[in-house]
Backbone as JSON Lines, residues from 0, in Angstrom:
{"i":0,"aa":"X","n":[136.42,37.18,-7.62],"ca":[136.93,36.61,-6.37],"c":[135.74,36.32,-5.44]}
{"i":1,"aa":"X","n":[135.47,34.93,-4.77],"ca":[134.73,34.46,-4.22],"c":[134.73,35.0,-2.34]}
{"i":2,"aa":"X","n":[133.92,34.43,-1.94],"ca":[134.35,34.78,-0.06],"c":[135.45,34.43,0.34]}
{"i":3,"aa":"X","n":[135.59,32.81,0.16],"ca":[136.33,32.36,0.36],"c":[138.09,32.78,-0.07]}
{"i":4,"aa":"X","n":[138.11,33.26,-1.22],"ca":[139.08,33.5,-0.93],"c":[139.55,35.11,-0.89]}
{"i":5,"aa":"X","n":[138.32,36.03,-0.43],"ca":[138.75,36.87,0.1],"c":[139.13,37.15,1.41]}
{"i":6,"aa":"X","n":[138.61,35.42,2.01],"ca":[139.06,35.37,3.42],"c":[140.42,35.1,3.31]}
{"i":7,"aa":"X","n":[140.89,34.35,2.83],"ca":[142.26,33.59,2.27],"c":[143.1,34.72,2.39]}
{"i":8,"aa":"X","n":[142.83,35.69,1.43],"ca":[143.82,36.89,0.99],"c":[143.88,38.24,1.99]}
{"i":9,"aa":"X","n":[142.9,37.94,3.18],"ca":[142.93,38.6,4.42],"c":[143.44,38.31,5.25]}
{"i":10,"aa":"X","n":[143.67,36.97,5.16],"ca":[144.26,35.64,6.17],"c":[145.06,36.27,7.37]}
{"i":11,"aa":"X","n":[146.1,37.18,7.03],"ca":[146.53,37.68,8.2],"c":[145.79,38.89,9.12]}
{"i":12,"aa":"X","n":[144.96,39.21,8.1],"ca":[144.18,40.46,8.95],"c":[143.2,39.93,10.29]}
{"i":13,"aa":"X","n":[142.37,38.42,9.29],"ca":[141.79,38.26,10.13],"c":[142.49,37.68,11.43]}
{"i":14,"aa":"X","n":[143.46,37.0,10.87],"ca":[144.23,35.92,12.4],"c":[144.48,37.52,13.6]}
{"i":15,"aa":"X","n":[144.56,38.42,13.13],"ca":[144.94,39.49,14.16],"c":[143.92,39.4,14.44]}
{"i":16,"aa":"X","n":[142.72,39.5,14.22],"ca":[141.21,39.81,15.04],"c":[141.02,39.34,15.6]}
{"i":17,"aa":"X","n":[140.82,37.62,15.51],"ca":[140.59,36.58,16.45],"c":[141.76,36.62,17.39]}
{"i":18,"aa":"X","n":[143.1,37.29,17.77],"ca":[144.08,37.27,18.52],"c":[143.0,38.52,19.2]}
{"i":19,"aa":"X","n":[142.86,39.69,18.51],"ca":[142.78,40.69,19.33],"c":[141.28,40.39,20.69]}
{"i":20,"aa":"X","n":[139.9,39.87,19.64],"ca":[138.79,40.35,19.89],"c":[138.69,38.81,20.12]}
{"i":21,"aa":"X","n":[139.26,37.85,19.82],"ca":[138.59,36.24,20.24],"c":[138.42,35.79,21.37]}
{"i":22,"aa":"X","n":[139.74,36.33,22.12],"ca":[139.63,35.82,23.69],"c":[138.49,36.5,24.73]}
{"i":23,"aa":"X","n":[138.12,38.13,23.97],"ca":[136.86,38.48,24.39],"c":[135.38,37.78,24.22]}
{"i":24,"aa":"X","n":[135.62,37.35,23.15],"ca":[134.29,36.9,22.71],"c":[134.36,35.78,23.63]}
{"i":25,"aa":"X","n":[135.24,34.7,23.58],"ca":[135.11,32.98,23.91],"c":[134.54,33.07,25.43]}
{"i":26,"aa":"X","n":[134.44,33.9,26.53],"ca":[133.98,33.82,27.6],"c":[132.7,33.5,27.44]}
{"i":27,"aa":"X","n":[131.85,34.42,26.56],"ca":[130.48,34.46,26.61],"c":[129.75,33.19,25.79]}
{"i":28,"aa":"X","n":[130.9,32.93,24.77],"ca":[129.85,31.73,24.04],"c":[130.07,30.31,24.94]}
{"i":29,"aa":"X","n":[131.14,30.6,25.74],"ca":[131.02,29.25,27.04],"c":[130.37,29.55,28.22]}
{"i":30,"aa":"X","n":[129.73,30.43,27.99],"ca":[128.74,30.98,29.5],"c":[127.7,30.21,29.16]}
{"i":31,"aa":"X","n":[127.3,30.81,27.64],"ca":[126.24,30.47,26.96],"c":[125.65,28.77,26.63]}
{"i":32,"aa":"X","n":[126.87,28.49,26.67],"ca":[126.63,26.82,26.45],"c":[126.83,26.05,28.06]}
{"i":33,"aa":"X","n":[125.69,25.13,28.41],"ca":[125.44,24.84,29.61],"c":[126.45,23.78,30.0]}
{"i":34,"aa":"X","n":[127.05,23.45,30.63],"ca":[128.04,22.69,31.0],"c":[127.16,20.86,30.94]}
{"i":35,"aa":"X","n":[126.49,21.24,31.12],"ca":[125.8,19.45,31.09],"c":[123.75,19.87,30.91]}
{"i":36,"aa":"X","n":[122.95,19.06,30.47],"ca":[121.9,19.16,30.24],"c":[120.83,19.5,30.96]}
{"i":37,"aa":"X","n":[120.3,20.65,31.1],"ca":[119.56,20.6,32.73],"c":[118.33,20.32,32.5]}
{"i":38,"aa":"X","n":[117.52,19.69,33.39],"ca":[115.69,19.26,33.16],"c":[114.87,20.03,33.98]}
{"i":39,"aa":"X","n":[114.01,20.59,33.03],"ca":[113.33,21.88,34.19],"c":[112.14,21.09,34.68]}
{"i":40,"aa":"X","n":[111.84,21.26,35.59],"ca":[110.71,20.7,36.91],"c":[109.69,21.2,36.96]}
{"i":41,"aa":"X","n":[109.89,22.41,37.25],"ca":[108.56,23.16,37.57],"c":[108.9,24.8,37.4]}
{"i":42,"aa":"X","n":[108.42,25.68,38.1],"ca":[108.15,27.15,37.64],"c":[107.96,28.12,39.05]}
{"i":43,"aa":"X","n":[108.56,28.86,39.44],"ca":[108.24,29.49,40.32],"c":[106.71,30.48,40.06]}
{"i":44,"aa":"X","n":[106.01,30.43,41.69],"ca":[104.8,30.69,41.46],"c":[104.27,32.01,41.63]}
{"i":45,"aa":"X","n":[105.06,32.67,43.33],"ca":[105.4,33.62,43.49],"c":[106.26,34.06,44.06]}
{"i":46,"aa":"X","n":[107.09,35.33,44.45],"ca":[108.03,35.33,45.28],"c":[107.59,36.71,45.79]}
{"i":47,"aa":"X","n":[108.25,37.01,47.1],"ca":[107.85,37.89,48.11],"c":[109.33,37.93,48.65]}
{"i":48,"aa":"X","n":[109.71,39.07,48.48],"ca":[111.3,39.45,48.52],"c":[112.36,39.12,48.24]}
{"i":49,"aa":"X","n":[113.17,38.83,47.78],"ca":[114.32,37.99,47.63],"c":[114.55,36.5,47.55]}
{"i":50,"aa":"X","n":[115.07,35.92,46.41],"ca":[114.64,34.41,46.16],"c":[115.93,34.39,45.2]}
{"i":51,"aa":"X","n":[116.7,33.2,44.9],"ca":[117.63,32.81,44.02],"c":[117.74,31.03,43.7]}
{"i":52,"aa":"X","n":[118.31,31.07,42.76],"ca":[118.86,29.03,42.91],"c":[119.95,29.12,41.88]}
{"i":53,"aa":"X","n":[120.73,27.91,43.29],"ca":[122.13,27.72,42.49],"c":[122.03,26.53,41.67]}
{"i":54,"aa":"X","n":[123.18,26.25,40.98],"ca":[122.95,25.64,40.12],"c":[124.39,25.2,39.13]}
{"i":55,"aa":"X","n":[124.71,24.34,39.6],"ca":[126.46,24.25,39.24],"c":[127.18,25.82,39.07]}
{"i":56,"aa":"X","n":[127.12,25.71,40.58],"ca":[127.89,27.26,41.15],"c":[127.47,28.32,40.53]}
{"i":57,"aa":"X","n":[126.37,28.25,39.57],"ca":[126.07,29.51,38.89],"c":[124.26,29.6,39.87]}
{"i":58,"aa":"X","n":[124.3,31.09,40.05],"ca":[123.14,31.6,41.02],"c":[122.7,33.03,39.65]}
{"i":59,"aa":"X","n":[121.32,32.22,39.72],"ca":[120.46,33.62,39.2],"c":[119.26,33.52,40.0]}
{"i":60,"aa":"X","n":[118.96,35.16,39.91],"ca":[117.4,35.58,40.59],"c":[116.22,34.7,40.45]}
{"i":61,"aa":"X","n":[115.3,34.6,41.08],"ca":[113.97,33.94,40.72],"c":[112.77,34.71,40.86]}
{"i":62,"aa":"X","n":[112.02,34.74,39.96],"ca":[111.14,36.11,39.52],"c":[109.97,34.81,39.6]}
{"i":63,"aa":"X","n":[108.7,35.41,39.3],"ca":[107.43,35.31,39.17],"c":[107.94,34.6,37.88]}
{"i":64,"aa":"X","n":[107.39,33.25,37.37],"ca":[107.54,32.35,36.39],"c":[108.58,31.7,35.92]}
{"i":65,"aa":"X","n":[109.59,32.1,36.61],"ca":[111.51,31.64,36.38],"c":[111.09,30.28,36.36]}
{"i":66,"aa":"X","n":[112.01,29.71,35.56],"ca":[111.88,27.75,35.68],"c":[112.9,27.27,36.55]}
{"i":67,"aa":"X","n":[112.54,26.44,36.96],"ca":[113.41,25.99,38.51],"c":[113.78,24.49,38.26]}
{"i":68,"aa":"X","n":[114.96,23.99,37.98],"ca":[115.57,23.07,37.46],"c":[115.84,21.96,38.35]}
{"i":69,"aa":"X","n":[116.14,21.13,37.91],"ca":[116.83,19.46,38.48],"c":[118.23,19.39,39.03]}
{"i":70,"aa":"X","n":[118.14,19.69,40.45],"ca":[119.47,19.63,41.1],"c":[119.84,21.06,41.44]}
{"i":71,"aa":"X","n":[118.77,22.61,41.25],"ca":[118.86,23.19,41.81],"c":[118.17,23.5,43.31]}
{"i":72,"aa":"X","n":[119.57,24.01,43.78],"ca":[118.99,24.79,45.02],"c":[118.68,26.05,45.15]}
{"i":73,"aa":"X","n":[117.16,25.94,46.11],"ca":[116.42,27.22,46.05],"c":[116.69,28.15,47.25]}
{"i":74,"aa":"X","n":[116.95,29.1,47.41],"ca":[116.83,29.56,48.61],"c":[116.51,30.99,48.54]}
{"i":75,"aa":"X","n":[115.32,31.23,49.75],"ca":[114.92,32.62,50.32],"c":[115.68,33.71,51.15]}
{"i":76,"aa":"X","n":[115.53,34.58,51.33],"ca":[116.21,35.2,51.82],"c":[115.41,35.98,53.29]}
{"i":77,"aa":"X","n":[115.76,36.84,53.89],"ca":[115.34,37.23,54.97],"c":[114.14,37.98,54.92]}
{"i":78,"aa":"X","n":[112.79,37.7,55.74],"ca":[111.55,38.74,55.52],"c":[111.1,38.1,53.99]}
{"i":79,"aa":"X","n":[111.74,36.92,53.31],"ca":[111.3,36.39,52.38],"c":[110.24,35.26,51.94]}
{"i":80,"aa":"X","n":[109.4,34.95,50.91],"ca":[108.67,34.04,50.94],"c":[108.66,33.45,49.41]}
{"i":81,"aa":"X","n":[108.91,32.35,49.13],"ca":[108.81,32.03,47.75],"c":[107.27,30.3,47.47]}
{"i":82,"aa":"X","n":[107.18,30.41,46.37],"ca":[105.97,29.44,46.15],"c":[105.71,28.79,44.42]}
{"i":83,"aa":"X","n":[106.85,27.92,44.38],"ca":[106.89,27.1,43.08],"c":[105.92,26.05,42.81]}
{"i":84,"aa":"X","n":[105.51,25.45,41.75],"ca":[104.99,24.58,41.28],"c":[105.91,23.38,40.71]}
{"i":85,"aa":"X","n":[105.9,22.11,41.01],"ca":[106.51,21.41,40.46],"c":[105.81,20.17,39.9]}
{"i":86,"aa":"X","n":[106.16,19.77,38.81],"ca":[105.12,18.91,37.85],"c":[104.08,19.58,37.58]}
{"i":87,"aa":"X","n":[102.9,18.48,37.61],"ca":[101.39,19.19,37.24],"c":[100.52,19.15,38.86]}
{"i":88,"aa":"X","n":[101.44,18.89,39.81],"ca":[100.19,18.95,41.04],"c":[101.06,19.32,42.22]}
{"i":89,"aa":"X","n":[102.41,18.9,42.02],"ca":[102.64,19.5,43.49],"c":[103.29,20.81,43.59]}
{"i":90,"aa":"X","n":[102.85,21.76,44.74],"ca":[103.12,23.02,45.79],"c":[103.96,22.42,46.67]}
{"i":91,"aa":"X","n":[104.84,23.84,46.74],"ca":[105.71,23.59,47.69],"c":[105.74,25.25,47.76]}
{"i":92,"aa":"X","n":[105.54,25.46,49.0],"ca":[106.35,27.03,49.99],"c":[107.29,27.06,50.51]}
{"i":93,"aa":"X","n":[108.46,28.16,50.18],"ca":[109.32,27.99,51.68],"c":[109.54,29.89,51.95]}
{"i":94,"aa":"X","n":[109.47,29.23,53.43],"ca":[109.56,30.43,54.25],"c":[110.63,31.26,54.14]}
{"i":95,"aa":"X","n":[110.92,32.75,54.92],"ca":[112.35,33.43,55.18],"c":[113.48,32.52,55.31]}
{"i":96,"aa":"X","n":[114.42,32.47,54.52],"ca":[115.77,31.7,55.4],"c":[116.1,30.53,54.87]}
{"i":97,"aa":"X","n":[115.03,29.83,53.57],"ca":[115.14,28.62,53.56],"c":[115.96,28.38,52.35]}
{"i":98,"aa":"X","n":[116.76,26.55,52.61],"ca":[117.29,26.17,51.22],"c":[116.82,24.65,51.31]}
{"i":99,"aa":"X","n":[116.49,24.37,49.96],"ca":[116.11,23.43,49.55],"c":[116.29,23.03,48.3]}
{"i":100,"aa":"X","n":[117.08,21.75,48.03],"ca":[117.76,21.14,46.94],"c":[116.65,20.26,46.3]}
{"i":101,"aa":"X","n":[116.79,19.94,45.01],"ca":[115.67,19.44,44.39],"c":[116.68,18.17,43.84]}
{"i":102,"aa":"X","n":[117.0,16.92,44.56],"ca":[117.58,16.03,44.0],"c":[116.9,15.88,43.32]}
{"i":103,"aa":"X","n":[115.89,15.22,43.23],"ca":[115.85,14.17,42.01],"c":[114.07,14.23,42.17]}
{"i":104,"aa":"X","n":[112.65,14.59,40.47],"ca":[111.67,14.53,40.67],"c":[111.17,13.85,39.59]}
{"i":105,"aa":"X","n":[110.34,13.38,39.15],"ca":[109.93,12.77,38.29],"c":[108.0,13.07,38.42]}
{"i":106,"aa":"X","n":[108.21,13.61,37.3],"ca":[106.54,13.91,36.84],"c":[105.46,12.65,37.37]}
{"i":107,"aa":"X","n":[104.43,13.11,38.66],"ca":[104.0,11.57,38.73],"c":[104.18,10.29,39.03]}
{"i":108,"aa":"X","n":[105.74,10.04,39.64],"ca":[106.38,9.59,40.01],"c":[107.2,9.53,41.23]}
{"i":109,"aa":"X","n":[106.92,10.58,41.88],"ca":[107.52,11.29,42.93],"c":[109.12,12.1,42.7]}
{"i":110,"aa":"X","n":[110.17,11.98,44.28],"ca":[111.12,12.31,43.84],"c":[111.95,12.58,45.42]}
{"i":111,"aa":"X","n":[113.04,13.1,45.56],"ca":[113.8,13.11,46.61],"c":[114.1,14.86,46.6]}
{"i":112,"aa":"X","n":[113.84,15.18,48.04],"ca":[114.66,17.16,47.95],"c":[115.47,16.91,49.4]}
{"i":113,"aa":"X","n":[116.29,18.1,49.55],"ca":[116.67,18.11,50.72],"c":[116.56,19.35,51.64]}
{"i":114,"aa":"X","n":[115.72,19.93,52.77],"ca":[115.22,20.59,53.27],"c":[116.73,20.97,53.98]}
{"i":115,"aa":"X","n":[117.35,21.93,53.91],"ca":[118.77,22.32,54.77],"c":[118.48,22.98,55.61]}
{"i":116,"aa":"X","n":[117.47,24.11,55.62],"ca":[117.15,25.09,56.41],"c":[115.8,25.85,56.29]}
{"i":117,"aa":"X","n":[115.31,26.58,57.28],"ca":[113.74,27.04,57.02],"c":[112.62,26.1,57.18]}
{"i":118,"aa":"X","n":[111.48,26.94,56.85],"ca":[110.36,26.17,56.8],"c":[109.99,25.79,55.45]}
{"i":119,"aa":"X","n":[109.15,25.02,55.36],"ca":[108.33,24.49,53.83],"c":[106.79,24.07,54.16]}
{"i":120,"aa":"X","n":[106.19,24.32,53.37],"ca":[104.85,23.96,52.96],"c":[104.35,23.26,51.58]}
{"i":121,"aa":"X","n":[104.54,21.33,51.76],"ca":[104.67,20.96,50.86],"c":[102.79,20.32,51.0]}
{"i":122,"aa":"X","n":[102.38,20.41,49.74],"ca":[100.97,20.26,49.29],"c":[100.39,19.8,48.02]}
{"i":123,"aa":"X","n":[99.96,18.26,48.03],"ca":[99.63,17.9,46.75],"c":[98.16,17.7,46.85]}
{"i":124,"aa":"X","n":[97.3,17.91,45.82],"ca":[95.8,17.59,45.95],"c":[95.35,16.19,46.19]}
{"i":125,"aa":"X","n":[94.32,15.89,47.01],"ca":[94.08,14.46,47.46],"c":[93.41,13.83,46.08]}
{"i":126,"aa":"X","n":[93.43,14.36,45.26],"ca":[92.88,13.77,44.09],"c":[93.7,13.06,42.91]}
{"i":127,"aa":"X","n":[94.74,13.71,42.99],"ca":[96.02,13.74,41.74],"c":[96.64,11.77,42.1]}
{"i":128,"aa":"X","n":[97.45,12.04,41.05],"ca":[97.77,10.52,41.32],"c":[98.91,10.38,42.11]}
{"i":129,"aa":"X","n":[99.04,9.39,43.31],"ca":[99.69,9.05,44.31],"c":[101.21,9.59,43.61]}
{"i":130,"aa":"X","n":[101.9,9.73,44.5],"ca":[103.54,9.95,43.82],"c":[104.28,10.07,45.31]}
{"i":131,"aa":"X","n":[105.24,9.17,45.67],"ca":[105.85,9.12,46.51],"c":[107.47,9.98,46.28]}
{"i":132,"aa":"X","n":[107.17,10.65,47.68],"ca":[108.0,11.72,47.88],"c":[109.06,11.42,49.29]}
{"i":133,"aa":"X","n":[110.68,11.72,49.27],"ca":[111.01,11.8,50.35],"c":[112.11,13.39,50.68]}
{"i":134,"aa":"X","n":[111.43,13.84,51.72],"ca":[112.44,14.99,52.04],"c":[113.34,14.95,53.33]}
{"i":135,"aa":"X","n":[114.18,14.89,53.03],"ca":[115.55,14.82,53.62],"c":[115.87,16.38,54.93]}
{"i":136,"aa":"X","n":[116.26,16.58,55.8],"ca":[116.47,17.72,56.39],"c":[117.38,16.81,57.5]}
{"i":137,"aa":"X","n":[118.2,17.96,58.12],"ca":[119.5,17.44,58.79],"c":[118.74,16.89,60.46]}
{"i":138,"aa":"X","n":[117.16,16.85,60.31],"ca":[116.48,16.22,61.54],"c":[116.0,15.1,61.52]}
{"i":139,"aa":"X","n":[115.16,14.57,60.29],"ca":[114.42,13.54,59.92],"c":[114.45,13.53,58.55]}
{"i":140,"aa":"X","n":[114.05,12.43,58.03],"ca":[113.22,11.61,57.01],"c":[111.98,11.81,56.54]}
{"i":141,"aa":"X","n":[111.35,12.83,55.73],"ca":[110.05,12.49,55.95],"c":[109.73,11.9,54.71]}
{"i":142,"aa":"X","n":[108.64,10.71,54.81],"ca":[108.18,10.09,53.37],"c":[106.64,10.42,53.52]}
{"i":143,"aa":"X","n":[106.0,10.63,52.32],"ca":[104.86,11.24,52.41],"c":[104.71,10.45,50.55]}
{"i":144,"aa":"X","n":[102.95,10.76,50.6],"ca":[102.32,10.81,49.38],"c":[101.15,11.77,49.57]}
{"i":145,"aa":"X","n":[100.43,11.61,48.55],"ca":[99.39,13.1,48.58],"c":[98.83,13.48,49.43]}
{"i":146,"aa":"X","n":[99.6,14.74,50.14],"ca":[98.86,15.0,51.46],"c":[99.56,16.69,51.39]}
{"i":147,"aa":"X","n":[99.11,17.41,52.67],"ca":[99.99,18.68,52.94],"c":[100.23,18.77,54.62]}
{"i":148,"aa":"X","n":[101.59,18.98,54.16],"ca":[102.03,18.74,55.47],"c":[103.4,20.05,55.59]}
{"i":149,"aa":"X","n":[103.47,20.89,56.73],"ca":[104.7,21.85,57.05],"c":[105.52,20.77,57.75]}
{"i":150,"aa":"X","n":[106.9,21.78,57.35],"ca":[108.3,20.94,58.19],"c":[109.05,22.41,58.28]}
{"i":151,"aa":"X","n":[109.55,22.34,59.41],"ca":[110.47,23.51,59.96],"c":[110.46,24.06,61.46]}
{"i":152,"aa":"X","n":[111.35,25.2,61.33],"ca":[111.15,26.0,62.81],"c":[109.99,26.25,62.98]}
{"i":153,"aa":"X","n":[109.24,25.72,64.71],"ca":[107.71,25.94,64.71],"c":[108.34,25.72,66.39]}
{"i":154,"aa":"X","n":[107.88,27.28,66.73],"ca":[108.14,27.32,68.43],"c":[109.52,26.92,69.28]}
{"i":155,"aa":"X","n":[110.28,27.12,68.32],"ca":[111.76,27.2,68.92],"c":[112.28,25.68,68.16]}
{"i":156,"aa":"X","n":[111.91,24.13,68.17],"ca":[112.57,23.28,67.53],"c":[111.87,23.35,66.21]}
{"i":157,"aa":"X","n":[112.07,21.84,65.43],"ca":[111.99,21.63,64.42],"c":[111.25,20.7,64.59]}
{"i":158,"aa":"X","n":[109.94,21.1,63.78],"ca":[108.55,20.02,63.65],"c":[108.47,19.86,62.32]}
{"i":159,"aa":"X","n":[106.88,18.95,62.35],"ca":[106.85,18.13,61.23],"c":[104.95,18.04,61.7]}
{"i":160,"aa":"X","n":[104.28,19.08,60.98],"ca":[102.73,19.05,61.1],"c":[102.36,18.25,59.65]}
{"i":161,"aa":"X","n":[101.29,17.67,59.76],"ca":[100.2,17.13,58.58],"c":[98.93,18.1,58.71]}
{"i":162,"aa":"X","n":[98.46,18.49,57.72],"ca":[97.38,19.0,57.79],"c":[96.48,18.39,56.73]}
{"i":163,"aa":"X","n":[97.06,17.79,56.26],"ca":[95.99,16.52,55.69],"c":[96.48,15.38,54.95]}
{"i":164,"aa":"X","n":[96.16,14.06,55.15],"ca":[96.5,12.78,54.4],"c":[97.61,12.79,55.97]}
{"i":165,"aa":"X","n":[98.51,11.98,55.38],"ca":[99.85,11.11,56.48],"c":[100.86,11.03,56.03]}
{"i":166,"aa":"X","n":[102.45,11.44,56.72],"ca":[103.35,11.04,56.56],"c":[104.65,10.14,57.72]}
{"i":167,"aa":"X","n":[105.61,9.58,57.33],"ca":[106.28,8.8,57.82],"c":[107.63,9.36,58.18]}
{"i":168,"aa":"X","n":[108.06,9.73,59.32],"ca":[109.2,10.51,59.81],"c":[109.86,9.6,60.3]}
{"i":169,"aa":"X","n":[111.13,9.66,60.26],"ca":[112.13,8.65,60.34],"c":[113.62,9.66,60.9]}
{"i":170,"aa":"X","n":[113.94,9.06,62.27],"ca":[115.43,9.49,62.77],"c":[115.48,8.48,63.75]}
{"i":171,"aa":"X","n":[117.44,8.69,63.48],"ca":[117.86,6.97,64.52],"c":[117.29,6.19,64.74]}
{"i":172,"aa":"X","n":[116.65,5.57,63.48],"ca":[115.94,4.56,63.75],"c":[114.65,4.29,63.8]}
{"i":173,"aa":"X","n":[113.94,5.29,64.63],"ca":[112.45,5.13,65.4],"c":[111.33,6.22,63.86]}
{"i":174,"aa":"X","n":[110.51,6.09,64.09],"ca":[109.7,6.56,62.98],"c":[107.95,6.46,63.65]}
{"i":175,"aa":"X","n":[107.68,7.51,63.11],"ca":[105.77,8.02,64.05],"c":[105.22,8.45,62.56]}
{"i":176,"aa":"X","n":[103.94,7.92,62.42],"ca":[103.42,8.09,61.61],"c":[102.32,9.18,61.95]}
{"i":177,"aa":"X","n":[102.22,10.01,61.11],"ca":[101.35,11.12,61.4],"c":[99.89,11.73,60.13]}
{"i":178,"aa":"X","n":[98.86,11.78,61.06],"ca":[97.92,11.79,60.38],"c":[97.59,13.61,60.48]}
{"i":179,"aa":"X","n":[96.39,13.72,60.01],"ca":[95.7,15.06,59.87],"c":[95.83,15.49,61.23]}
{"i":180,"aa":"X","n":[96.24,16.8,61.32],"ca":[95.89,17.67,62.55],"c":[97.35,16.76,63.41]}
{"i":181,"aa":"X","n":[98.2,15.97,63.5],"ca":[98.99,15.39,64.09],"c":[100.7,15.99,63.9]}
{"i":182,"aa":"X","n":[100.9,16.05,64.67],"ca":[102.61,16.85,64.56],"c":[103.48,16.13,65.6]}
{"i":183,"aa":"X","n":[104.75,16.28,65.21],"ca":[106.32,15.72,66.1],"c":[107.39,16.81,66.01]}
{"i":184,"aa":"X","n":[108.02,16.52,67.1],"ca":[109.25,17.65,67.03],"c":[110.32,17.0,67.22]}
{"i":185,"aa":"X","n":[111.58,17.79,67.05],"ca":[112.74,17.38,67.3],"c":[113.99,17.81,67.66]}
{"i":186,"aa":"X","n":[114.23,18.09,69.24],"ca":[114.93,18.7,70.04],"c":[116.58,19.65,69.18]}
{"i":187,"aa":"X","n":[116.61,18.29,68.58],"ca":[118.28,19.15,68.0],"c":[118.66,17.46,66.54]}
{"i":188,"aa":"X","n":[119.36,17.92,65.84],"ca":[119.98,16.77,64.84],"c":[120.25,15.93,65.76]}
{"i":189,"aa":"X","n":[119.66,14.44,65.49],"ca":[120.17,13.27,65.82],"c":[119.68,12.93,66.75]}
{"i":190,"aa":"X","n":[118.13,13.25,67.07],"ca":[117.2,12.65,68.37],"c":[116.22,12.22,67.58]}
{"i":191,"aa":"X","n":[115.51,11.47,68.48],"ca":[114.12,10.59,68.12],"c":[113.01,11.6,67.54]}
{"i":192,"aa":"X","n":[111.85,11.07,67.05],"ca":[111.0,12.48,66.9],"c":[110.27,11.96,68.36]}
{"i":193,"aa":"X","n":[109.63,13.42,68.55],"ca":[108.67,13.02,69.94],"c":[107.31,12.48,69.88]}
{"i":194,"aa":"X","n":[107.0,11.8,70.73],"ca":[105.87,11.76,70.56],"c":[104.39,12.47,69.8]}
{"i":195,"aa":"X","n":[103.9,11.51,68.91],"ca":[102.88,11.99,68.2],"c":[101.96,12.76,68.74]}
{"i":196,"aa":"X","n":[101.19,14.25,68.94],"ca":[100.51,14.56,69.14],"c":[99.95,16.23,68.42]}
{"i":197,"aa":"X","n":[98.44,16.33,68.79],"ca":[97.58,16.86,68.23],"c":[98.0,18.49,68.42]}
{"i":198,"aa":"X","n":[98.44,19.09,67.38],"ca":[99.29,20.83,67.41],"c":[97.84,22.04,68.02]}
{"i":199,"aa":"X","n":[97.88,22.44,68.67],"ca":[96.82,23.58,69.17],"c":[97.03,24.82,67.63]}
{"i":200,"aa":"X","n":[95.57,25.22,67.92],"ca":[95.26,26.1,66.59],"c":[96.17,26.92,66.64]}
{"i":201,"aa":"X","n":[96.88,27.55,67.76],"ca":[97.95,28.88,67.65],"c":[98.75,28.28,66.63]}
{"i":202,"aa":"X","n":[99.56,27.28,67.0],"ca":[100.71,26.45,66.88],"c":[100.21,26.37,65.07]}
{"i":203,"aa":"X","n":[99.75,26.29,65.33],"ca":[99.23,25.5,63.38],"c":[99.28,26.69,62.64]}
{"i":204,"aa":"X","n":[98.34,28.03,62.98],"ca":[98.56,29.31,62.41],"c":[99.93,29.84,62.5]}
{"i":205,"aa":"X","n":[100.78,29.96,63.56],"ca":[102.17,30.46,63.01],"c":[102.93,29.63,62.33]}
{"i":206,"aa":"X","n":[102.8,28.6,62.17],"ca":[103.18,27.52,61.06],"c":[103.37,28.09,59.8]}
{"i":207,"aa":"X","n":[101.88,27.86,59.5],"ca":[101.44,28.5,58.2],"c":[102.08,29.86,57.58]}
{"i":208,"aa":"X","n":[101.44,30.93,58.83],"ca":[102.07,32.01,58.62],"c":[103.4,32.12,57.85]}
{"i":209,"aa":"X","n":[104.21,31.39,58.52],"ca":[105.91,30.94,57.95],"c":[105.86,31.29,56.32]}
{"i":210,"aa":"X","n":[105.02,30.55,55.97],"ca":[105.68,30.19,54.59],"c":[104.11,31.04,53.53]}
{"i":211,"aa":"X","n":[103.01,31.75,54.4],"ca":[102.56,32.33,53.39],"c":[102.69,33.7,52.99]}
């Protein structure tokens, strides 16, 4: 007698198993299988307290080297600091508090995120090849290429420093282009940015601070 039909001649034993023990099992092998294809981006670099990303409603931890996917959102937690790599050149920090969605990136190519909350410290080397980037936050627009520049809570509103190269901030309309050492703020969602001007060294160090 072969397997087969010692399965045959068990036939009812086994149909009880898969009644008893199947509906246990089937949770996990559909956990296991990803609901649609995900594309990993980049890698978390470090983290400093508490860090997670969701990810079609499913949230796991983010450790020192976790891969950080396409269309997840990242977010820190309180007294927290996290610091991923995405592609082969760009840094990105975000401070205590922050979430940030990774629409859409393309290796070298740039890509679209959306800044919801917190600070960030986004930083590409002036050497690497150009890749146009736009980040989204419920204040402005910012479009940028290889440069490093913070966006977030900085002295009660919401700014937008360059600390090197230039980017292009955009709300209702009006848009200030900002070079090295140059920063704008923005009173509350849905105002102009303010006038372009030069951030004092305090101002620039608690910036930073934020997100290192």
């Amino acid at each position: 007698m072969n397997d087969l039909d010692e399965f045959k001649r068990d036939r009812p034993c086994n149909r009880r198993w898969l009644l008893r023990y199947g509906a246990l099992a089937l949770p996990f092998i559909l956990v296991g299988i990803p609901a649609r294809a995900v594309e990993r981006v980049g890698s978390v670099e470090d983290v400093k307290g508490g860090a997670f990303a969701e990810l079609d409603a499913v949230r796991r931890t983010l450790d020192q080297a976790a891969p950080v996917f396409l269309a997840d959102e990242v977010v820190t937690g309180v007294a927290s600091r996290l610091g991923m790599r995405l592609g082969r050149g760009t840094t990105i920090r975000l401070g205590e508090q922050a979430r940030l969605k990774i629409d859409r990136f393309v290796v070298d190519a740039g890509g679209e995120m959306t800044l919801r909350s917190g600070p960030l410290l986004f930083d590409r080397p002036q050497r690497s090849t150009p890749a146009g980037v736009r980040i989204r936050s419920p204040f402005a627009l910012i479009a940028v290429r290889g440069t490093q520049f913070f966006a977030g809570p900085s002295n009660g509103p919401f700014g937008v420093f360059v600390a090197r190269g230039s980017v292009a901030v955009t709300s209702v309309g009006q848009q200030v282009i900002l070079r090295e050492g140059e920063g704008t703020d923005f009173v509350s969602p849905g105002t102009p940015p303010t006038p372009v001007k030069r951030w004092a060294p305090q101002r620039i160090r608690a910036a930073l601070a934020s997100v290192s």
